[in-house]
C-alpha positions as a Markdown table, in Angstrom:
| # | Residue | x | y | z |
|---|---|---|---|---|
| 1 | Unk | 94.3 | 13.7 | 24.1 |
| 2 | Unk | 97.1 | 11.3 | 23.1 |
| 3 | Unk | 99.8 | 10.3 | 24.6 |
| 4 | Unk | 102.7 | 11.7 | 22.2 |
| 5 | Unk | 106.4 | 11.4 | 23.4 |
| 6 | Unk | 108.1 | 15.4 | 23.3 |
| 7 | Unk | 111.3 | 13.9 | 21.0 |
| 8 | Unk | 108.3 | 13.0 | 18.5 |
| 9 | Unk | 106.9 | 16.7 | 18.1 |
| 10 | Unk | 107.8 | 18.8 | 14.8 |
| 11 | Unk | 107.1 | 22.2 | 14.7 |
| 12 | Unk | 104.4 | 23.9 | 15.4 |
| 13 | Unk | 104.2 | 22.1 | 18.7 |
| 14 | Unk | 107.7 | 22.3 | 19.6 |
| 15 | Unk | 107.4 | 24.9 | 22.6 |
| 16 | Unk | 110.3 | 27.5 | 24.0 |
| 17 | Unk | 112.0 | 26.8 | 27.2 |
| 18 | Unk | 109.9 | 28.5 | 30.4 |
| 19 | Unk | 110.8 | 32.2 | 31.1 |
| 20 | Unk | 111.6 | 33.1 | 27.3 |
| 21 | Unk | 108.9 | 35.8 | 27.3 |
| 22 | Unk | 111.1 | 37.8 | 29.9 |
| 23 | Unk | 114.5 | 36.9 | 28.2 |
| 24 | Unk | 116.6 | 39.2 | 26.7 |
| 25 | Unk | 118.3 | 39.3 | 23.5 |
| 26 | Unk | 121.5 | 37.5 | 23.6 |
| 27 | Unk | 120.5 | 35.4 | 27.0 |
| 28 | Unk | 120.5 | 31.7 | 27.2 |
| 29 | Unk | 119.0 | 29.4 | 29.6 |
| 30 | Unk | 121.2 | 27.9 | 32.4 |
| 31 | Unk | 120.1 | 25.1 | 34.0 |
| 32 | Unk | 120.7 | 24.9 | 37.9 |
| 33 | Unk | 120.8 | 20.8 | 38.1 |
| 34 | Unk | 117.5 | 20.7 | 40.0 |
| 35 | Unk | 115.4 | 21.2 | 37.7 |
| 36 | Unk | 115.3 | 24.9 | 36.9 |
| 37 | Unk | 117.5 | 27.3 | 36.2 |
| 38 | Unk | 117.5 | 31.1 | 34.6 |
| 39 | Unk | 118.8 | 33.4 | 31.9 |
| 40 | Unk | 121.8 | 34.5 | 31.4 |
| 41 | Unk | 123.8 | 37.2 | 29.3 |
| 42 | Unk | 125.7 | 34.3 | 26.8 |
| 43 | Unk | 129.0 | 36.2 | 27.1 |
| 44 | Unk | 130.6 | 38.9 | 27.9 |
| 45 | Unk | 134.2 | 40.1 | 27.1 |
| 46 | Unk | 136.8 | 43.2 | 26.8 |
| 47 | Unk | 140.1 | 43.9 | 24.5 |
| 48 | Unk | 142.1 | 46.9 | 25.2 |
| 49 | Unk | 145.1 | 46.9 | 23.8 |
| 50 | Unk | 148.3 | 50.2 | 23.8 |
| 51 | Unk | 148.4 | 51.3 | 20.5 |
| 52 | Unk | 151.5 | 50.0 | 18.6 |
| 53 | Unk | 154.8 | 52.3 | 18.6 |
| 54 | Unk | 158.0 | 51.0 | 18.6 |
| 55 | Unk | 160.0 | 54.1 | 17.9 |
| 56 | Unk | 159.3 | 56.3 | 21.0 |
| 57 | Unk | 158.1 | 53.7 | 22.9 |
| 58 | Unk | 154.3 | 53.5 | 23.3 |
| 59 | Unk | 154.9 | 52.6 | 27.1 |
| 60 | Unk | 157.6 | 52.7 | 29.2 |
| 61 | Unk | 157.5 | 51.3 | 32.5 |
| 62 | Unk | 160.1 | 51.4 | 35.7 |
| 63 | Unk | 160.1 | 48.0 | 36.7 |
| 64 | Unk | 161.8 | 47.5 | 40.1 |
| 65 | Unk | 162.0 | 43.9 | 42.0 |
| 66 | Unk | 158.8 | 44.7 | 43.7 |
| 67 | Unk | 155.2 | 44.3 | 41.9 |
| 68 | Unk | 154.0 | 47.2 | 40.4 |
| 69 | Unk | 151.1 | 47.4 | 38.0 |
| 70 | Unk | 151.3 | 48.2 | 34.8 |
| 71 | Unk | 149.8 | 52.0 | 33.8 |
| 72 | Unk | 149.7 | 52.5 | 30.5 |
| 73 | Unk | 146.8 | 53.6 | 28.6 |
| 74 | Unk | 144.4 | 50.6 | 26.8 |
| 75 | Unk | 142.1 | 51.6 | 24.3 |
| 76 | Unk | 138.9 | 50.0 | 24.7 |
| 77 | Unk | 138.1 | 48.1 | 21.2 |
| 78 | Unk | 135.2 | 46.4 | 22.0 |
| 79 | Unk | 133.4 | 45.6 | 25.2 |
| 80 | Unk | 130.2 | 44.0 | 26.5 |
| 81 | Unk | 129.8 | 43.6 | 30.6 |
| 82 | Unk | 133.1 | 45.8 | 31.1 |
| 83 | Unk | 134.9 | 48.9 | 31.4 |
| 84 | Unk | 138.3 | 50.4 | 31.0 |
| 85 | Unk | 139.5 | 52.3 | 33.7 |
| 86 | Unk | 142.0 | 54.6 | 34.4 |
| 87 | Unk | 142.2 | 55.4 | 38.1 |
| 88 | Unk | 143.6 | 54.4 | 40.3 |
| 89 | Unk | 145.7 | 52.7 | 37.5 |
| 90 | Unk | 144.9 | 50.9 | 34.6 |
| 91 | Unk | 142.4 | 48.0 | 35.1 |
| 92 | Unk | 139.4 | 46.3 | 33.1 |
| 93 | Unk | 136.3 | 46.2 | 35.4 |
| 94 | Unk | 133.6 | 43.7 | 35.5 |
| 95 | Unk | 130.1 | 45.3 | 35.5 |
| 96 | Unk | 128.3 | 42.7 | 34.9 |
| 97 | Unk | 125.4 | 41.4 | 36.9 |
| 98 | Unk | 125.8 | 37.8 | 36.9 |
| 99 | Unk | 128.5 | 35.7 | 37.9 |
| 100 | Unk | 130.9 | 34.0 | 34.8 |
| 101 | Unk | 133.8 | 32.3 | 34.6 |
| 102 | Unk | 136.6 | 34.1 | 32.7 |
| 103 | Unk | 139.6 | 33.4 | 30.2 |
| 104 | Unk | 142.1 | 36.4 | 30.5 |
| 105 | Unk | 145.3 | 36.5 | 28.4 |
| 106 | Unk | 147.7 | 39.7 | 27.9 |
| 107 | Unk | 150.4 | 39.5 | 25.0 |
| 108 | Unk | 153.3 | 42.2 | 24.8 |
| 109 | Unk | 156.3 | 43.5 | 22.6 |
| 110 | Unk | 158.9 | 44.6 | 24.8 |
| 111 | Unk | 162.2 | 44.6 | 25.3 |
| 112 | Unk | 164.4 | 46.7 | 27.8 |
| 113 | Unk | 165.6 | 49.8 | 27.2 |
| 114 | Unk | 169.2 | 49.8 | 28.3 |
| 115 | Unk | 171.6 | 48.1 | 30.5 |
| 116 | Unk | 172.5 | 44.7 | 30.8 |
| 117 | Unk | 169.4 | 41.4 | 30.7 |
| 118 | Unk | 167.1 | 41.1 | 33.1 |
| 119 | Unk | 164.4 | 38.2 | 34.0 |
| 120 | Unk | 161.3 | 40.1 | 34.4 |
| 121 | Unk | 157.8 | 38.6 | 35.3 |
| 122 | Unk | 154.2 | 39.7 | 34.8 |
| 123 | Unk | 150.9 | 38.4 | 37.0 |
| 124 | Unk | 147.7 | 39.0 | 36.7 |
| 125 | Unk | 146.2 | 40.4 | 39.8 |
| 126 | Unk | 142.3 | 40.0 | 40.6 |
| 127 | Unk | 140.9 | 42.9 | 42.9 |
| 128 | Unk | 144.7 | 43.6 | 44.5 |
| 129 | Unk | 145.4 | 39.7 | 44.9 |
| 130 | Unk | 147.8 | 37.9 | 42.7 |
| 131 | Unk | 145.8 | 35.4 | 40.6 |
| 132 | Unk | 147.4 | 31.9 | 41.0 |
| 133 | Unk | 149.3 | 30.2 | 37.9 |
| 134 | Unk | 148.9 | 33.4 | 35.6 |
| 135 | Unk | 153.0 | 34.5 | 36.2 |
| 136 | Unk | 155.0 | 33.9 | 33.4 |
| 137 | Unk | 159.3 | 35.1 | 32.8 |
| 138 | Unk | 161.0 | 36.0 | 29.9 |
| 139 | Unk | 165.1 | 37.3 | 30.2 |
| 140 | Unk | 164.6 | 40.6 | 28.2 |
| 141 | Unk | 167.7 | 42.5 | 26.5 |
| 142 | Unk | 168.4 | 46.1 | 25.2 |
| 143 | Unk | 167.6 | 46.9 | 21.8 |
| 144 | Unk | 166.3 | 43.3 | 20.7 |
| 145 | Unk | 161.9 | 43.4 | 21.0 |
| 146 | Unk | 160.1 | 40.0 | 22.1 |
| 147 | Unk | 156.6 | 38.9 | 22.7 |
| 148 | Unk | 155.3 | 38.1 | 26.0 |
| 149 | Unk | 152.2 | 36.1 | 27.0 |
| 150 | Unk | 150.4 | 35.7 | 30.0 |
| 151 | Unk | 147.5 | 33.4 | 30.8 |
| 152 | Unk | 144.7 | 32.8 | 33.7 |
| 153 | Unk | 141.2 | 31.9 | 34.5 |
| 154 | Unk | 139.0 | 33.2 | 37.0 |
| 155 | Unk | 135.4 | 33.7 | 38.4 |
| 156 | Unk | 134.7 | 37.4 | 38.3 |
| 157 | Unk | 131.4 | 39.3 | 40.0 |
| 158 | Unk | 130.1 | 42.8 | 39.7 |
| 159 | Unk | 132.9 | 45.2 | 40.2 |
| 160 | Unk | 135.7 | 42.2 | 40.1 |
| 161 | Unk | 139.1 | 44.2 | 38.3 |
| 162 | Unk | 141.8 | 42.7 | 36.5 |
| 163 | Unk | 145.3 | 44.5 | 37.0 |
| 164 | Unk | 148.7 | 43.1 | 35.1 |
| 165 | Unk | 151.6 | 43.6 | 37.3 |
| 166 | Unk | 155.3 | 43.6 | 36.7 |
| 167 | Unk | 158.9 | 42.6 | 38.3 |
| 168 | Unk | 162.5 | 42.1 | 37.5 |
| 169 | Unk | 165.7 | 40.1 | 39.2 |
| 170 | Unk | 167.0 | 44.0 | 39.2 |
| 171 | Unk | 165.1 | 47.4 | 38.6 |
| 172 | Unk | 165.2 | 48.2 | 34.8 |
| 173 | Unk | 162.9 | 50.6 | 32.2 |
| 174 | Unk | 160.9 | 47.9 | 30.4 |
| 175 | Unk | 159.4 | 49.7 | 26.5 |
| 176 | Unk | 156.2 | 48.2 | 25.1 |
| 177 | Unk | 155.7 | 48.9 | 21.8 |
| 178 | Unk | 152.2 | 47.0 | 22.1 |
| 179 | Unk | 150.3 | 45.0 | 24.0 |
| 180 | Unk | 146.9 | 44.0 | 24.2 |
| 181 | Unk | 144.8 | 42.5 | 27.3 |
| 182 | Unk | 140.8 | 40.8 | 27.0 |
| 183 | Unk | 138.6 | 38.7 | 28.9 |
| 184 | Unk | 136.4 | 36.5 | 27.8 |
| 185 | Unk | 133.5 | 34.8 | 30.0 |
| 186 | Unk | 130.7 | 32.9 | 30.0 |
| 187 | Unk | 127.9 | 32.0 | 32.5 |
| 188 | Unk | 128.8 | 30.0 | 35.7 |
């Protein structure tokens, strides 16, 4: 047999990375760094968003100066490794086998629905624990709507949950007229 370099080898030779025969659609091969490695679901995401309605409001919530999550109900508009969930509250659950790193973002319309401003906060909250640098402010009025965006990155595993949670400089009823919430992940 020759000796013929693999970069030199045009198809029909060229040969499928080991393990493709018990792959699944939509896998890709992760290397482990020694050598090996295994497959892997390429992505896996959510978006739920409220539906939009800015007359009655679509979601009011009683925001106090202590957290509280967020409870309105998401429609699910597409998902792949997660679930919408209801109880206790309103979360997006990882189900997932494998571990991924994720990209979560949840934008708003809100504005408050009487009384004088307030500076209210949302957090992301992973499993019941506040997920560090995802808390963002915005000083919200009566009568006048504006967007909200809030940002973080995690590592989620099977049954991980993602909560949004809320708080303002004084207790206030905060009106969404939308919002919409999705994670995005990939392999880790």
């Amino acid at each position: 047999m020759a000796n013929v370099n693999h970069s030199a080898l045009t198809d029909p030779y060229l040969h499928e990375p080991k393990g493709i025969a018990t792959a699944s659609a939509g896998e890709v091969y992760v290397a482990n760094g020694s050598g090996s490695g295994s497959w892997k679901e390429a992505h896996q995401f959510i978006g739920a968003y409220i539906p939009f309605d800015a007359t009655t409001p679509a979601y009011q919530h009683s925001t106090t100066t202590s957290a509280t999550v967020l409870n309105p109900t998401f429609t699910v508009s597409v998902s792949d490794g997660f679930t919408g969930l209801t109880s206790p509250n309103a979360r997006l659950s990882y189900t997932g086998t494998d571990s991924m790193n994720a990209a979560i973002s949840f934008t708003a319309s809100t504005k408050q629905s009487s009384g004088s401003s307030k500076d209210v906060q949302w957090v992301f909250y992973k499993n019941g624990v506040e997920l560090a640098g995802s808390r963002t402010i915005r000083s919200i009025s009566t009568g006048t709507w504006g967007s909200i965006t809030v940002l973080g990155y995690t590592t989620l595993a099977t049954n991980d949950y993602i909560e949004v949670f809320t708080l303002a400089d004084g207790a206030c009823t905060v009106d969404y007229a939308s919002g919409f919430l999705k994670i995005m992940g990939v392999p880790s």
